[in-house]
Backbone as JSON, one array per atom type, in Angstrom:
{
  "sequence": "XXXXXXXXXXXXXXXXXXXXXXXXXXXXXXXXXXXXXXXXXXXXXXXXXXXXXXXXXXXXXXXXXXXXXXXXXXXXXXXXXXXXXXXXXXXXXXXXXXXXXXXXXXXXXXXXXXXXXXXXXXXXXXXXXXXXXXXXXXXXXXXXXXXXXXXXXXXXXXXXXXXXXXXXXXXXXXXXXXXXXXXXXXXXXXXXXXXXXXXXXXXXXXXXXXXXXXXXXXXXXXXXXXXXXXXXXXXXXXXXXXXXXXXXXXXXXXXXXXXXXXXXXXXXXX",
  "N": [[72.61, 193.68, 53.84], [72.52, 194.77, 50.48], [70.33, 195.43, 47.87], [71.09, 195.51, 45.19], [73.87, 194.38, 46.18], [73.06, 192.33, 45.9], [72.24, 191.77, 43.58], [74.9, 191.93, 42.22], [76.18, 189.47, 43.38], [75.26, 187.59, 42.17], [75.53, 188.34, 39.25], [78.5, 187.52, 39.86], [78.53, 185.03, 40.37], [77.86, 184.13, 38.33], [79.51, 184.38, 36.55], [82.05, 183.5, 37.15], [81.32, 180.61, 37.51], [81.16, 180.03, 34.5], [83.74, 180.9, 34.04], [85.24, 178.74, 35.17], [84.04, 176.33, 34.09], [84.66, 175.17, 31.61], [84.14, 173.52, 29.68], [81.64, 173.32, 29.94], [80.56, 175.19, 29.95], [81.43, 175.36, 26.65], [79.36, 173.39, 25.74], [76.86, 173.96, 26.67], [76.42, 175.85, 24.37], [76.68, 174.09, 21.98], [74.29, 172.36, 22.85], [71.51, 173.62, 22.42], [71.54, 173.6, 19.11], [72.05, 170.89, 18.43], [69.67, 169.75, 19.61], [68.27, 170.94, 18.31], [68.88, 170.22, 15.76], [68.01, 167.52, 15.6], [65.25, 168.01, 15.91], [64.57, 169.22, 13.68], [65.53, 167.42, 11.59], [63.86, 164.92, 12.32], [61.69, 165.64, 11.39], [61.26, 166.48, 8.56], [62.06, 164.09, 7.82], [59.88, 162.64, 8.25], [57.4, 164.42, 7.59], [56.99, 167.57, 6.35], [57.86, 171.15, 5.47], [55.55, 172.41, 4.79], [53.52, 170.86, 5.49], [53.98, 171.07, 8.3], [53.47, 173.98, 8.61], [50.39, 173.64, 8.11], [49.6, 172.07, 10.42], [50.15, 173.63, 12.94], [48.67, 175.71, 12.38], [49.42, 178.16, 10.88], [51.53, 180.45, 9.42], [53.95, 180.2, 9.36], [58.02, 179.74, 9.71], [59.39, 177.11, 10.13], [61.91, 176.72, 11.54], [62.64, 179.09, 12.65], [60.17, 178.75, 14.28], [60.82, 176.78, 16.31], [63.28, 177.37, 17.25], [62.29, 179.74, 18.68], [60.91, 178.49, 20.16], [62.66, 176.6, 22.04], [63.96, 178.66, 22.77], [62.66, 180.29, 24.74], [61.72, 177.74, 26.63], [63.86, 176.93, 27.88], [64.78, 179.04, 29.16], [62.77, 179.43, 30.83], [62.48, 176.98, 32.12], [65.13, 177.75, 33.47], [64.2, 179.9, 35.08], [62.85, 178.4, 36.94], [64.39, 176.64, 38.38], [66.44, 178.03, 39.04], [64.67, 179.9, 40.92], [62.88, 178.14, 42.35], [63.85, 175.32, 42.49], [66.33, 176.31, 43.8], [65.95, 175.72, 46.49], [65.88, 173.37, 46.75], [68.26, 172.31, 46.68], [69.22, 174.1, 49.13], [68.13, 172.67, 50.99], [69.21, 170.23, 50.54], [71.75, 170.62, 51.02], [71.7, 171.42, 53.5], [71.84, 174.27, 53.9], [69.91, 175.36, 54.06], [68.55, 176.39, 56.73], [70.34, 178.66, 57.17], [70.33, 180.28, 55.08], [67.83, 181.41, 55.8], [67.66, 183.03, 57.76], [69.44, 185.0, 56.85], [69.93, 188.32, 56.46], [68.1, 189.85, 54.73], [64.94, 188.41, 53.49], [64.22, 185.36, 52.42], [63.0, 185.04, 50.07], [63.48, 187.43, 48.42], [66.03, 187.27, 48.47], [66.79, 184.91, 46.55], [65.16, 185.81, 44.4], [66.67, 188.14, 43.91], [69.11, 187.82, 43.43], [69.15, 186.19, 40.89], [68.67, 187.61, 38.69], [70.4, 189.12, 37.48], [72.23, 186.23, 36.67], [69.77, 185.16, 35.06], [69.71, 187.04, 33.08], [72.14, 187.23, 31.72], [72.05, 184.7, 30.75], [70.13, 184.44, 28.99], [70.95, 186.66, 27.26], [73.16, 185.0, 26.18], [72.16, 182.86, 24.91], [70.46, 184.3, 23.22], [72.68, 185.44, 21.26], [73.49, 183.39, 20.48], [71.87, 182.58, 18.66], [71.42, 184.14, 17.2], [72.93, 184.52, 15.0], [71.92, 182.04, 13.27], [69.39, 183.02, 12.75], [69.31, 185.2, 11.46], [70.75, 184.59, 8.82], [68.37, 182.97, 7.53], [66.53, 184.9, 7.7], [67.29, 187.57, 7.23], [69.02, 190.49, 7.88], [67.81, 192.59, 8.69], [64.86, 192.44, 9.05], [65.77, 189.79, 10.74], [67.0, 191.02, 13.0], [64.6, 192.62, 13.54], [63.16, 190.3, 14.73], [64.68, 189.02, 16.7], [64.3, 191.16, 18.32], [62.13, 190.57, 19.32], [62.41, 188.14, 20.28], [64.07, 188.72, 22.56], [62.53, 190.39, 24.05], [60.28, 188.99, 24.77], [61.38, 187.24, 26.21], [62.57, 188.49, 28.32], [59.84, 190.36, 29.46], [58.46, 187.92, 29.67], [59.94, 186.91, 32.64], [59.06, 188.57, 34.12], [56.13, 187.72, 35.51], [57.22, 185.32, 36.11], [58.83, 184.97, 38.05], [57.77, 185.6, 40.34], [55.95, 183.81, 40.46], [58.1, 181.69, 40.42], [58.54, 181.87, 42.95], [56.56, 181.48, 44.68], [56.17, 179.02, 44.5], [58.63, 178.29, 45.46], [58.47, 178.77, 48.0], [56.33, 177.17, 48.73], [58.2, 174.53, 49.01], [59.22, 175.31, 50.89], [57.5, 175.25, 53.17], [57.03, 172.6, 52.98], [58.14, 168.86, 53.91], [58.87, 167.41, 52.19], [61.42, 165.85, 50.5], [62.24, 164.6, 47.58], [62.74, 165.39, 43.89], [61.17, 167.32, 43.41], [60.31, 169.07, 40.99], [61.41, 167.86, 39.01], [59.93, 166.25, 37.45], [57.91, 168.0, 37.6], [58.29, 170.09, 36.37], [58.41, 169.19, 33.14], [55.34, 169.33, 33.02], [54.5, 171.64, 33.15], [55.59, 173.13, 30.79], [54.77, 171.47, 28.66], [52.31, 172.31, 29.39], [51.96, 174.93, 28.79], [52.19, 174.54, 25.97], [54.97, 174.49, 24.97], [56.1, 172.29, 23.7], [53.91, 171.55, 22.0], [51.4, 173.26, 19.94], [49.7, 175.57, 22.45], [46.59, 176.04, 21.96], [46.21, 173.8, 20.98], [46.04, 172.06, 22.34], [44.0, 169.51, 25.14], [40.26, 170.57, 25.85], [40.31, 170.76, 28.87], [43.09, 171.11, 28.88], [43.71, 173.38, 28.29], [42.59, 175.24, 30.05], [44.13, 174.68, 32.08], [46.3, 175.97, 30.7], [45.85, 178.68, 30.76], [46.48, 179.58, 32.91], [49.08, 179.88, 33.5], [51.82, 181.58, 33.18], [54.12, 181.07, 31.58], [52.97, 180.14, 29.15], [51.63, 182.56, 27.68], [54.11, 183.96, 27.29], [55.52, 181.89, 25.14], [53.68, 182.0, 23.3], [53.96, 184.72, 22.3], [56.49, 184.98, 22.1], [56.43, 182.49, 19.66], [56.04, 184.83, 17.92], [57.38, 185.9, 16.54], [58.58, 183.89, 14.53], [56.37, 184.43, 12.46], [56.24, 184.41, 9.2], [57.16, 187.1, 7.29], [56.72, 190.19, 7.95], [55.84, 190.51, 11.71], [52.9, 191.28, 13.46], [51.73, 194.16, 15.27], [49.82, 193.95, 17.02], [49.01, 191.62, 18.36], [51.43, 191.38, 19.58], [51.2, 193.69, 21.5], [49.06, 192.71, 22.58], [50.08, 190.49, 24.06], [52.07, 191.31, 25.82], [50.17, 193.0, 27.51], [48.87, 190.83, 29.06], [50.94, 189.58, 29.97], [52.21, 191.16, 32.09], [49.99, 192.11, 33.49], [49.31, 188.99, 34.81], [51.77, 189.19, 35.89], [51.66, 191.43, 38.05], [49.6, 190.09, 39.49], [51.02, 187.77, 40.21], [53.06, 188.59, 41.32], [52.46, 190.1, 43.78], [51.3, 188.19, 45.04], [53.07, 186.39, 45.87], [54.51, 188.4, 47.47], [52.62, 188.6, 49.23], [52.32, 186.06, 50.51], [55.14, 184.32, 50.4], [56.66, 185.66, 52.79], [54.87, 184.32, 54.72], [55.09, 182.34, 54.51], [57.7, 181.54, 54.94], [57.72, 181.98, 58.01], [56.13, 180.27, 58.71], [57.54, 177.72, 58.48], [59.97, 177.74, 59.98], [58.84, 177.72, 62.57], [57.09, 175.37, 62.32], [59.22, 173.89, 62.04], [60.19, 172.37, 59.75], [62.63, 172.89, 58.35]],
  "CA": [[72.93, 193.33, 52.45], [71.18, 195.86, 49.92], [70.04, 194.9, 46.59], [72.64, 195.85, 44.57], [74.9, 193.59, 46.49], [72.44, 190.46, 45.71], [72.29, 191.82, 41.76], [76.52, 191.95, 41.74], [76.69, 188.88, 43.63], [74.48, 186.8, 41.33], [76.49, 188.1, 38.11], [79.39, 187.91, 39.84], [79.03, 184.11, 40.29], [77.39, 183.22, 36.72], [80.52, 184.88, 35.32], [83.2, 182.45, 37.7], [80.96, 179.43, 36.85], [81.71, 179.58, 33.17], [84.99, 181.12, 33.45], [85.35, 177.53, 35.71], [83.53, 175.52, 33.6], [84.28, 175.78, 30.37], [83.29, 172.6, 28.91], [79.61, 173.18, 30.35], [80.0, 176.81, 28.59], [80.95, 175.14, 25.02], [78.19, 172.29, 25.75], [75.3, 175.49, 26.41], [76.64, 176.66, 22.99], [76.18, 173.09, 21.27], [73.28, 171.38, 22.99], [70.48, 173.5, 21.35], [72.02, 173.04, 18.24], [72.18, 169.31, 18.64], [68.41, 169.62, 19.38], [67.11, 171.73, 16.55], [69.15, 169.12, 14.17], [67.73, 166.07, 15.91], [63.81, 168.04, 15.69], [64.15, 169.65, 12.62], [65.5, 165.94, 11.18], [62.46, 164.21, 12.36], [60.13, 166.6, 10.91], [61.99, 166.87, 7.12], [62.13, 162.72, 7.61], [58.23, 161.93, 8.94], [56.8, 165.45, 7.06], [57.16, 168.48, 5.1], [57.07, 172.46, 6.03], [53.8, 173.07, 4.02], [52.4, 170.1, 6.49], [54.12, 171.79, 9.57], [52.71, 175.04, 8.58], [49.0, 173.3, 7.99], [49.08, 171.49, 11.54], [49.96, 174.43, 13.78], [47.33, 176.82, 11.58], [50.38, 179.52, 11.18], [52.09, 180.82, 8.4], [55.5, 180.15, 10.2], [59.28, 179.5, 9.68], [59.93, 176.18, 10.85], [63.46, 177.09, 12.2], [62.72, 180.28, 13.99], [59.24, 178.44, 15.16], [61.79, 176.08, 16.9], [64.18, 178.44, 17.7], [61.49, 180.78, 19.71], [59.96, 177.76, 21.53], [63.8, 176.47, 22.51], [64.85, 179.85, 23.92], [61.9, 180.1, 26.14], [61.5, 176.37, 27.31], [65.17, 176.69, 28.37], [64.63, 180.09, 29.97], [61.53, 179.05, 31.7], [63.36, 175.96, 33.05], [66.26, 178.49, 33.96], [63.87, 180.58, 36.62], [62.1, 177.5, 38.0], [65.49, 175.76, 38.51], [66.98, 179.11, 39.78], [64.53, 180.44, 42.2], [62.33, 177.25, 43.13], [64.67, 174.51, 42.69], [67.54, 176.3, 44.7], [65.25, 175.5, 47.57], [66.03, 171.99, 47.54], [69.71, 172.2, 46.68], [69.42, 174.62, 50.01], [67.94, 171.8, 51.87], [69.75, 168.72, 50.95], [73.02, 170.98, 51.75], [71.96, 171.75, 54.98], [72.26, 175.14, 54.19], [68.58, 176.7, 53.73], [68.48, 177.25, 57.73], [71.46, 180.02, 57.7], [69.56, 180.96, 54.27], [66.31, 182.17, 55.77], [68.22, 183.52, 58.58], [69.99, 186.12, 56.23], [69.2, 189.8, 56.34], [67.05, 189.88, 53.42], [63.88, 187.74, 52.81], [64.26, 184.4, 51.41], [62.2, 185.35, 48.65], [64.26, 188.73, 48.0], [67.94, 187.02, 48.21], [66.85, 184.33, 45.43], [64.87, 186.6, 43.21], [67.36, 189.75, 42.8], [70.51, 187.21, 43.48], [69.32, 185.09, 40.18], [68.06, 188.52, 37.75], [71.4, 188.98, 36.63], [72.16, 185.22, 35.92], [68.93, 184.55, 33.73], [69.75, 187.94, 31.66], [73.35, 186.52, 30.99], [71.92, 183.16, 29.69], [69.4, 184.81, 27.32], [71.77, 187.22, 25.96], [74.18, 184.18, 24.93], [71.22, 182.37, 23.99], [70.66, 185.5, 21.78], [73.8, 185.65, 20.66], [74.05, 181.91, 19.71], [70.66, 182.17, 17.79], [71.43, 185.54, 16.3], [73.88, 184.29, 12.94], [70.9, 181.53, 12.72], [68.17, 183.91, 12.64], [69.7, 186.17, 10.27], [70.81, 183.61, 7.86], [67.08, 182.85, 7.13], [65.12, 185.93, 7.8], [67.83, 188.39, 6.43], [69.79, 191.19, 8.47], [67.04, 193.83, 9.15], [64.03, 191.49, 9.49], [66.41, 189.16, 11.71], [66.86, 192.23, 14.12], [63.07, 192.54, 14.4], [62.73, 188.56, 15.26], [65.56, 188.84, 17.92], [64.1, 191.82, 19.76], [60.66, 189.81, 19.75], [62.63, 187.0, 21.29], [64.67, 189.25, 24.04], [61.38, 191.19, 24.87], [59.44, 187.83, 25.58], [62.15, 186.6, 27.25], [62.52, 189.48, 29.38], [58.82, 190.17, 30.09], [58.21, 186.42, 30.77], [60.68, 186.56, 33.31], [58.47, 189.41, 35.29], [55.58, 186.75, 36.27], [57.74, 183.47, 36.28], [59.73, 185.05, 39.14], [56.44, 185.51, 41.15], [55.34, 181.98, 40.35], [58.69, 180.44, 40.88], [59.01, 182.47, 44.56], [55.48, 180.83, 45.08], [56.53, 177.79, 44.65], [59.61, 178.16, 46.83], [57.42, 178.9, 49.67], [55.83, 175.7, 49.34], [58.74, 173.52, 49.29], [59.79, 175.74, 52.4], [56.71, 174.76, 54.2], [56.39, 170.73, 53.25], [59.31, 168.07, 54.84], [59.23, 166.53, 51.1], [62.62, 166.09, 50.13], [62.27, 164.38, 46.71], [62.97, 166.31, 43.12], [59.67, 167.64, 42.32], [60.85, 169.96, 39.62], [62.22, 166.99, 37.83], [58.46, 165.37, 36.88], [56.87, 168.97, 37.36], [58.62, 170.91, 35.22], [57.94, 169.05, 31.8], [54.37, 169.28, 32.73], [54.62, 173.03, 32.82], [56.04, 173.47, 29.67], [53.77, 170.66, 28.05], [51.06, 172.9, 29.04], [52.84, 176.0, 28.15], [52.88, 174.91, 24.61], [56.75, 174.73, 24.17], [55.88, 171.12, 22.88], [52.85, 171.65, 20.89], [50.94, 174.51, 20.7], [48.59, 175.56, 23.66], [45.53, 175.85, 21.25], [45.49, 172.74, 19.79], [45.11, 171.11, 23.19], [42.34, 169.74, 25.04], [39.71, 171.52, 26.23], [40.5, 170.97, 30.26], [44.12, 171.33, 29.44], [43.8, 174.82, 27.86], [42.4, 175.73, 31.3], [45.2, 174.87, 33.03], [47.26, 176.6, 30.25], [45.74, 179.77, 30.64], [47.02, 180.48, 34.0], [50.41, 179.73, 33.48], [52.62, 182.74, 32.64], [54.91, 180.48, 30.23], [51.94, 180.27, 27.8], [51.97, 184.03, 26.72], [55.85, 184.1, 26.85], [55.58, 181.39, 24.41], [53.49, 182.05, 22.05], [54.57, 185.66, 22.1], [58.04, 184.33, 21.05], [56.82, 182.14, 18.46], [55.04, 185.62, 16.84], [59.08, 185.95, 15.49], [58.16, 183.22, 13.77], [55.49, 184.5, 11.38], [56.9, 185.07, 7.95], [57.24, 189.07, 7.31], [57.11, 191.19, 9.71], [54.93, 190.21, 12.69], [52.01, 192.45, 13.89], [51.94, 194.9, 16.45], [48.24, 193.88, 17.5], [48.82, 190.3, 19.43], [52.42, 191.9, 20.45], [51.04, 194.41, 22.6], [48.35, 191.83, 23.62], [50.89, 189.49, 24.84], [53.01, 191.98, 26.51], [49.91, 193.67, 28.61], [48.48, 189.85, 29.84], [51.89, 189.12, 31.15], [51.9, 192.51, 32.9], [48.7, 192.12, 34.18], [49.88, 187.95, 35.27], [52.82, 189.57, 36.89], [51.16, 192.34, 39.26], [48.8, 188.95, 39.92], [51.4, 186.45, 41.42], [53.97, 189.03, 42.26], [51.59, 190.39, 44.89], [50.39, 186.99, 45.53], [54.63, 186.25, 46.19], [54.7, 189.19, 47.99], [52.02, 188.15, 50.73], [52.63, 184.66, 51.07], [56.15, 183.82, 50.99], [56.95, 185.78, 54.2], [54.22, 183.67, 56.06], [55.57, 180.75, 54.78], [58.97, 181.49, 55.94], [57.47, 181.85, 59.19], [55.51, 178.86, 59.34], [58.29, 176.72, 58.42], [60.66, 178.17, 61.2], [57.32, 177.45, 63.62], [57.05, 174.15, 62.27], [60.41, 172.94, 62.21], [60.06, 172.33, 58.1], [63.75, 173.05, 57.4]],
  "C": [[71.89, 193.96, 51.53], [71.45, 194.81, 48.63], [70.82, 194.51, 45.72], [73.68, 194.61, 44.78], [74.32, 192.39, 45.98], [72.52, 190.35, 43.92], [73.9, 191.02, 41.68], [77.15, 190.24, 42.33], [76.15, 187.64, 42.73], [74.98, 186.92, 39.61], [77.36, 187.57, 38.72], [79.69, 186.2, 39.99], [78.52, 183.18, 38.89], [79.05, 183.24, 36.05], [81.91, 183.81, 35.46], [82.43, 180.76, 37.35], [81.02, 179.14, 35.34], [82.87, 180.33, 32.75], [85.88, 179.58, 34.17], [85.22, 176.23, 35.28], [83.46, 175.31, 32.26], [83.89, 174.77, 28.99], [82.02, 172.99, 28.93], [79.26, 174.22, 29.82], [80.08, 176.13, 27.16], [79.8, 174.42, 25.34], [77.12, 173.07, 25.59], [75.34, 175.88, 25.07], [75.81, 175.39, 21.86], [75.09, 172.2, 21.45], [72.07, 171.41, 22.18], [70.49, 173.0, 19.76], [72.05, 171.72, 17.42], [70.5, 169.21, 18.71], [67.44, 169.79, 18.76], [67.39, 170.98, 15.76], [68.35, 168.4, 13.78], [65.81, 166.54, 15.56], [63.29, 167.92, 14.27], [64.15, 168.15, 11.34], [64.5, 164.93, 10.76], [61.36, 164.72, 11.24], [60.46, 166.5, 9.41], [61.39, 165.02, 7.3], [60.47, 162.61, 7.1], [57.31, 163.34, 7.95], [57.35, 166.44, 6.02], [56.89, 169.71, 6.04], [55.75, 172.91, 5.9], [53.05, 172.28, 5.19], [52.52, 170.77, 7.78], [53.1, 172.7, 9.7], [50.96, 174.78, 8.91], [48.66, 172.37, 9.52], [49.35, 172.54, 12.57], [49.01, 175.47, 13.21], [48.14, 178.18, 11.64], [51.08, 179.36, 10.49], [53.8, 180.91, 8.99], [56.71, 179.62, 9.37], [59.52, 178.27, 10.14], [61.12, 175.97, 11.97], [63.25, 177.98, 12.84], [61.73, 179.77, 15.14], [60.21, 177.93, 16.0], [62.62, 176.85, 17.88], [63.71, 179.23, 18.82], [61.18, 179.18, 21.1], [61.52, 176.78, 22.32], [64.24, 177.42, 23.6], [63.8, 180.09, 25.41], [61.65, 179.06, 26.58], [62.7, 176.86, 27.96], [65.33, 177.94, 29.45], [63.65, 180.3, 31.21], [62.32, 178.07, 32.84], [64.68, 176.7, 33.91], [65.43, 179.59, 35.38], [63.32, 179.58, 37.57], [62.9, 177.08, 38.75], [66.02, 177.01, 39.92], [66.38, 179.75, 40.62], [63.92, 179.17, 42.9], [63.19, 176.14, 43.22], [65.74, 174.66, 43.68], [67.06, 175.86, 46.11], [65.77, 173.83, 48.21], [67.25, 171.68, 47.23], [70.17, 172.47, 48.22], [69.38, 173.22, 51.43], [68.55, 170.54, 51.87], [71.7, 169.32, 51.42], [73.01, 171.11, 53.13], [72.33, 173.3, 55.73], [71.09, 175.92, 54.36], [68.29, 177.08, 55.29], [69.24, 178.92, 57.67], [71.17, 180.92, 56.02], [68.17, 181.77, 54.66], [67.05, 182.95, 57.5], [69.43, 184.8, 58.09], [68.77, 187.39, 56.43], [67.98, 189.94, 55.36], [66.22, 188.5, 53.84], [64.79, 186.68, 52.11], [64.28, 184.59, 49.91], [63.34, 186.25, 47.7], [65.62, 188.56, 47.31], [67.71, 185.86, 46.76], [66.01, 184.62, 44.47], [65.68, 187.26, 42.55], [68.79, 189.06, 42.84], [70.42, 186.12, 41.6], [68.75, 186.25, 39.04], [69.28, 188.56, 36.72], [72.19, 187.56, 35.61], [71.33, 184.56, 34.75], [69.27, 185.96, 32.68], [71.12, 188.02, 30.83], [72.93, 185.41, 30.23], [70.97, 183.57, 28.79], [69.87, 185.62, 26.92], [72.59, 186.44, 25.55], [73.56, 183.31, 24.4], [70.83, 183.33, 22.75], [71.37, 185.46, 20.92], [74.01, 184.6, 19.69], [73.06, 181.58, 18.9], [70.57, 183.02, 16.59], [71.91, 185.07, 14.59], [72.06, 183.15, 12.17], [69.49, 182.01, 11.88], [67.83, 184.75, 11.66], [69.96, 185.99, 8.84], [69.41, 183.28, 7.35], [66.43, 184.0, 7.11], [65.86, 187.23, 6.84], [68.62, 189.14, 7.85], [68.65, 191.88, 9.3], [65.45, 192.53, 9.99], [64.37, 190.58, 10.9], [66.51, 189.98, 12.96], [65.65, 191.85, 14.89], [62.77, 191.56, 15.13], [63.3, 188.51, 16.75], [64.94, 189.62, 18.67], [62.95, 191.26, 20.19], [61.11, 189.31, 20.72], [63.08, 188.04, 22.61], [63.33, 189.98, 24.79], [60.44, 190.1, 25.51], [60.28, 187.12, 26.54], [62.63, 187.38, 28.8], [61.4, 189.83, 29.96], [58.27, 189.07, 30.65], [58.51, 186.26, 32.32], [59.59, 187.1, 34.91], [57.48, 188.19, 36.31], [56.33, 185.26, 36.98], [58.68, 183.86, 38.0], [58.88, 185.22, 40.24], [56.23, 183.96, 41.37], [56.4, 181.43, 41.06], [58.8, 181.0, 42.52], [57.83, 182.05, 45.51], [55.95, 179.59, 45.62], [57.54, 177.47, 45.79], [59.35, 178.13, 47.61], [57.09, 177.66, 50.16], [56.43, 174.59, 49.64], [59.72, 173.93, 50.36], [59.3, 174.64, 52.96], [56.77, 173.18, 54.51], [58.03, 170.16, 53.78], [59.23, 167.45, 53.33], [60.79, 167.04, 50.19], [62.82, 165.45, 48.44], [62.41, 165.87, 45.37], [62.04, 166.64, 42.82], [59.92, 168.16, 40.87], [61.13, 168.76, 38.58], [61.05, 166.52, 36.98], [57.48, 166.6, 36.99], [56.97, 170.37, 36.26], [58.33, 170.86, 33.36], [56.32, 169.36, 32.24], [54.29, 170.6, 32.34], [54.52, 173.55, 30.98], [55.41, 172.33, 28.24], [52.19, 171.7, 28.31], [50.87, 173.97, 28.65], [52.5, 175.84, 26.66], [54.25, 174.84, 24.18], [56.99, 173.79, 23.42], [55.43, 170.93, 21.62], [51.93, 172.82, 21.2], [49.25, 174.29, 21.38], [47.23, 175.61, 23.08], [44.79, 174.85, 20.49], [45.79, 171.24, 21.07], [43.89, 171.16, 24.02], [41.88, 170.69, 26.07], [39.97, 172.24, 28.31], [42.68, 171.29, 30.32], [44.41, 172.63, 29.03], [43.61, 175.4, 29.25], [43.15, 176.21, 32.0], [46.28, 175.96, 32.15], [47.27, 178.08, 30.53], [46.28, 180.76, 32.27], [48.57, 180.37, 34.41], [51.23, 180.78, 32.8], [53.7, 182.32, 31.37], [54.05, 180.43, 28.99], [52.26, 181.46, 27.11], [53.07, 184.55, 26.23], [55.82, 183.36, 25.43], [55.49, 181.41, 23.19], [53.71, 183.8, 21.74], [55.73, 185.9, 21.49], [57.6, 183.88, 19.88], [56.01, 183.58, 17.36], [56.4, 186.13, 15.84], [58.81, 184.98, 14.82], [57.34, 182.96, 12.17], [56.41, 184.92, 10.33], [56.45, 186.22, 7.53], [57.12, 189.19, 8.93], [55.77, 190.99, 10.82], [54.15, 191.55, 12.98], [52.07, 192.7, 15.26], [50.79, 194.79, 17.92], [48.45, 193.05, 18.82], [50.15, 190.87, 20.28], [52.09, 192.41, 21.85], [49.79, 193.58, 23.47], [48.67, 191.17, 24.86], [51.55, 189.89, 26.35], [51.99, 192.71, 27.62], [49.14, 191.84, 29.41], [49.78, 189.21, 30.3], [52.1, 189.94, 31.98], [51.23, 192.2, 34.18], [49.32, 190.12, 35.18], [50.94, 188.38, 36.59], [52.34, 190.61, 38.28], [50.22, 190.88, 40.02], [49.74, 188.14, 41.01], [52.66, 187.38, 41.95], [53.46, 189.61, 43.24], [51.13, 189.37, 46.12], [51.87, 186.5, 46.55], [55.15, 186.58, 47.53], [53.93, 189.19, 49.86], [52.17, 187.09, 51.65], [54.11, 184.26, 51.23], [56.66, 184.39, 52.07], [56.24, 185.17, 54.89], [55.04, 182.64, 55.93], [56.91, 180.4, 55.28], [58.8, 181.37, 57.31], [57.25, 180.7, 59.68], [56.73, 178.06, 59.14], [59.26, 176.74, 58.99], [60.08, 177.79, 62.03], [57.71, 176.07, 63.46], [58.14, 173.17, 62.33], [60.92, 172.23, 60.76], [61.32, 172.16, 57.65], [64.89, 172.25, 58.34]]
}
């Protein structure tokens, strides 16, 4: 089974799950929607933009800020779900034996089988943010904002697919059958910043933030955010420390999840 086949087979079932599902496709369309109302709501109720602006220390948009830290929370949660989570779908089916017993690598079949599915859900996340985006920022400007977002959402993806193929390893190796993801995933993205931003927490939790590949996605997204045209400076910052992140744990990916496939065949794990 070559590559190719794991790309075509990974569109080929995003595309039958929402030609199947097509409530759960409008619902993807209306949930953020429903959540930017319910934030932006709060914030107009309990505050003001000028105060927004003066508590994150950033000359920002309120609505695109939102908007950026939406598309990547949801995209973030979309590779953890999709390469580390399938792990324990695999195992409470009963199917992840005759999964690590495929031609390909574990690792391999739920990395390049799930590339095509996350770059379908952030182009209709695109799509469904695009009229929003444009409506406030303008036509041309709006452009610039969107390719911010698709380029952070697309370079993010490089490390997070390392990380999450890490992770998979480990819930090869352990006999714990509970949801981790379910209570480990907000922490992520609490330390990420997608909440509040990563600078204006504390000092031991910046720590942890800084080695998390969702951080730089993040605030790389919200740089669509700044009112005018964002600078080229922190851009290319952003874009070479996820780089650099990604050669880090995709190497790291690259060494360890074949042992751990081993060991957990050895050990009896699955």
């Amino acid at each position: 089974m070559g590559l190719k086949t794991l790309l075509k087979s990974g569109f080929t079932l995003e595309i039958y799950f929402y030609k199947n599902n097509r409530a759960a496709f409008l619902a993807m369309f209306l949930w953020p929607y429903l959540m930017l109302t319910l934030i932006l709501g709060m914030g107009h109720l309990f505050g003001s933009p000028s105060a927004f602006r003066q508590n994150v220390r950033m000359d920002v948009d309120p609505v695109v800020y939102y908007v950026a830290s939406t598309l990547i929370a949801m995209s973030a949660l979309s590779v953890m779900w999709g390469v580390g989570g399938s792990i324990l779908w695999y195992k409470w089916s009963g199917t992840l034996p005759y999964m690590l017993l495929s031609p390909n690598r574990m690792s391999t079949t739920l990395v390049f089988s799930f590339i095509p599915r996350y770059m379908l859900g952030v182009l209709i996340q695109l799509a469904e943010f695009a009229p929003l985006i444009m409506l406030i920022e303008g036509v041309s400007n709006g452009l610039v904002k969107i390719g911010i977002l698709a380029l952070a959402a697309t370079v993010g993806m490089i490390p997070l697919l390392g990380f999450s193929a890490l992770f998979a390893s480990f819930l090869i190796t352990i006999e714990e059958e509970t949801n981790v993801l379910s209570w480990l995933n907000p922490l992520i993205l609490l330390f990420s910043g997608a909440f509040y931003p990563a600078y204006l927490l504390p000092y031991w939790a910046r720590l942890i933030s800084q080695i998390l590949p969702t951080t730089y996605t993040v605030e790389l997204a919200r740089l669509a955010a700044i009112v005018g045209a964002p600078p080229l400076a922190p851009i290319t910052f952003f874009i070479g420390v996820l780089l650099g992140i990604a050669l880090v744990y995709n190497s790291l990916a690259y060494l360890l999840v074949g042992y751990g496939e081993k060991k957990a065949m050895e050990k009896g794990a699955i």
